[in-house]
N, C-alpha and C positions, 0 to 999 in steps of 0.2 A: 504494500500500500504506500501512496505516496500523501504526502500533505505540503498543502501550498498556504502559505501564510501570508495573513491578508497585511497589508498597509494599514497602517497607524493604530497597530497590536490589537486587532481585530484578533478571535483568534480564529485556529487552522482550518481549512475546508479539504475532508478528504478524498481525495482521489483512488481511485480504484481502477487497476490495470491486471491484464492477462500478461502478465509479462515478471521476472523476477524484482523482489523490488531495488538493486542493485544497477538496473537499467536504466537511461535517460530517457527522456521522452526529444525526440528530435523535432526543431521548432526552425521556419524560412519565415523572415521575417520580411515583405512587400510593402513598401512605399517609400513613393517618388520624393517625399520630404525629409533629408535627412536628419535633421534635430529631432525631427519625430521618432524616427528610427531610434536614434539614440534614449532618448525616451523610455520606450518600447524596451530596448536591448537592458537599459538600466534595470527595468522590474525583472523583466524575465531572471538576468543574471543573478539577481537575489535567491532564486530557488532553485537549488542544487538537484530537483529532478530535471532542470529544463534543460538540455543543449541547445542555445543556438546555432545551428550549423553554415547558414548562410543569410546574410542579406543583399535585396536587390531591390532596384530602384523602377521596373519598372516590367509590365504585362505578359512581355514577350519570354523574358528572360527568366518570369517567377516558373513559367510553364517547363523551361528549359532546364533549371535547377532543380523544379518537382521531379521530373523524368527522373534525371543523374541521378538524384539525393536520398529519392523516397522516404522525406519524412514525415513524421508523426503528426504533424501540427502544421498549416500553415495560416498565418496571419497578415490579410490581403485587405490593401485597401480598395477601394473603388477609382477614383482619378488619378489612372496609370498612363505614362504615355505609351506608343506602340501597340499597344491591347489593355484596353480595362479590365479591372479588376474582375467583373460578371462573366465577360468573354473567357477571361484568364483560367476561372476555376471550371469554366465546363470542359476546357482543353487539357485542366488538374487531372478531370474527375478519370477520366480517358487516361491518362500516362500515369497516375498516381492515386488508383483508386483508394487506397488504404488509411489516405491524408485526410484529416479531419481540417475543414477548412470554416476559419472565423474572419468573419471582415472587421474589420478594425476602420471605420471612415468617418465622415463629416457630414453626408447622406443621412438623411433624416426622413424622406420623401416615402412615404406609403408604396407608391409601385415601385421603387428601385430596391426599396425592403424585399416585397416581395417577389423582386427578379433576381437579387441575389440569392435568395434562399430557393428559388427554383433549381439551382445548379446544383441541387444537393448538400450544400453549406449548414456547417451545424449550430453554427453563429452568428451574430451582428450584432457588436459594441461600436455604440457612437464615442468619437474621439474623444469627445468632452464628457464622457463617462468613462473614460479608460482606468483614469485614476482611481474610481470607487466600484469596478462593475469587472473589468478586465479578469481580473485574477481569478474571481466568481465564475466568470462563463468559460475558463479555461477549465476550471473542475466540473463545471459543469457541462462542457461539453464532451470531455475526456471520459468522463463518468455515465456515458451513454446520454445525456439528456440535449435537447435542445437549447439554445440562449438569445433572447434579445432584452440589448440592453430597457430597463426600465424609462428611457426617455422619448420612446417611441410608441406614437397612436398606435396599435395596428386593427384595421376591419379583418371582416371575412377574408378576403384575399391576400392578408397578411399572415392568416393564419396557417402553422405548419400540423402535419398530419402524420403521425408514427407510420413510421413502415418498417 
C-alpha cells in the first residue's frame, strides 16, 4: 500500500496498488508552461511512491514519450501546442493503454470537461485546484475511482459512467 500525504499536514490518503509496495508508481508530466511544470514536479517529488520519469512540453511529444515510457500516470494539460491535450490522450489511450490519465488544466468549460473525459481519462483537476485537490485525485484515481476536481459544474453530459 502506498500513502500520499496531503499538503499543509492534512493527513494521508491511501492508495492501493496491485503491485509490490517497494515499486514506484511512474508519473509524465505535460504542459506547455514550465513554472507550472515545476510546480507540479515540486509536489509530486515530495512523495517517495511517485517517479517522475519525464517531462514535456507539448501534444505530440506527450504521445511519443507515453509509447517509449509506458507509465503509470500521466498528467496532461489541455493547451498543448502541436496536439492538444484531448487529441493527445486518445492517441495515449492506443500506444499506452495501461496509463491512467488526469488532466491537470485551466479549462473549466462543461463540454471540454466532458470531451476530455470521453478519451477514457480518469481525471480532471483545475489548475487552481491543484494545490488542495491534486494529490486527492491522484489517490483517487490510482485507487480505481474517478476525479473531478470540486470547482466544476458538471450536467448530465459531464457525467462519467463505471465501466
Amino acid at each position: 500500500m502506498f500513502w500520499i500525504q496531503q499538503p499543509f499536514g492534512d493527513s494521508g490518503v491511501q492508495i492501493r496498488r496491485n503491485c509490490m509496495a517497494t515499486s514506484s508508481l511512474r508519473v509524465l508530466v505535460v504542459d506547455d508552461f514550465e513554472p507550472f511544470r515545476r510546480v507540479v514536479a515540486s509536489i509530486l517529488q515530495k512523495q517517495p511512491e511517485l517517479q517522475i520519469i519525464c517531462e514535456v512540453s507539448d501534444g505530440l511529444e506527450a504521445v511519443q514519450r507515453a509509447e517509449k515510457l509506458q507509465p503509470d500516470l500521466i498528467l496532461l494539460d489541455i493547451g498543448l501546442p502541436n496536439l492538444n491535450g484531448i487529441e493527445a490522450a486518445s492517441h495515449i489511450r492506443q500506444v499506452a493503454p495501461g496509463a491512467k490519465i488526469i488532466f491537470l488544466t485551466q479549462n473549466s468549460d462543461k463540454e471540454i470537461v466532458a470531451a476530455a473525459l470521453s478519451t477514457g481519462a480518469h481525471g480532471y483537476v483545475l489548475k487552481k485546484d491543484a494545490g488542495r485537490e491534486l494529490l486527492t485525485g491522484l489517490a483517487g484515481v490510482l485507487g480505481g475511482n474517478d476525479f473531478v476536481s470540486s470547482g466544476i459544474e458538471r450536467g448530465d453530459s459531464g457525467e462519467t459512467e463505471d465501466t
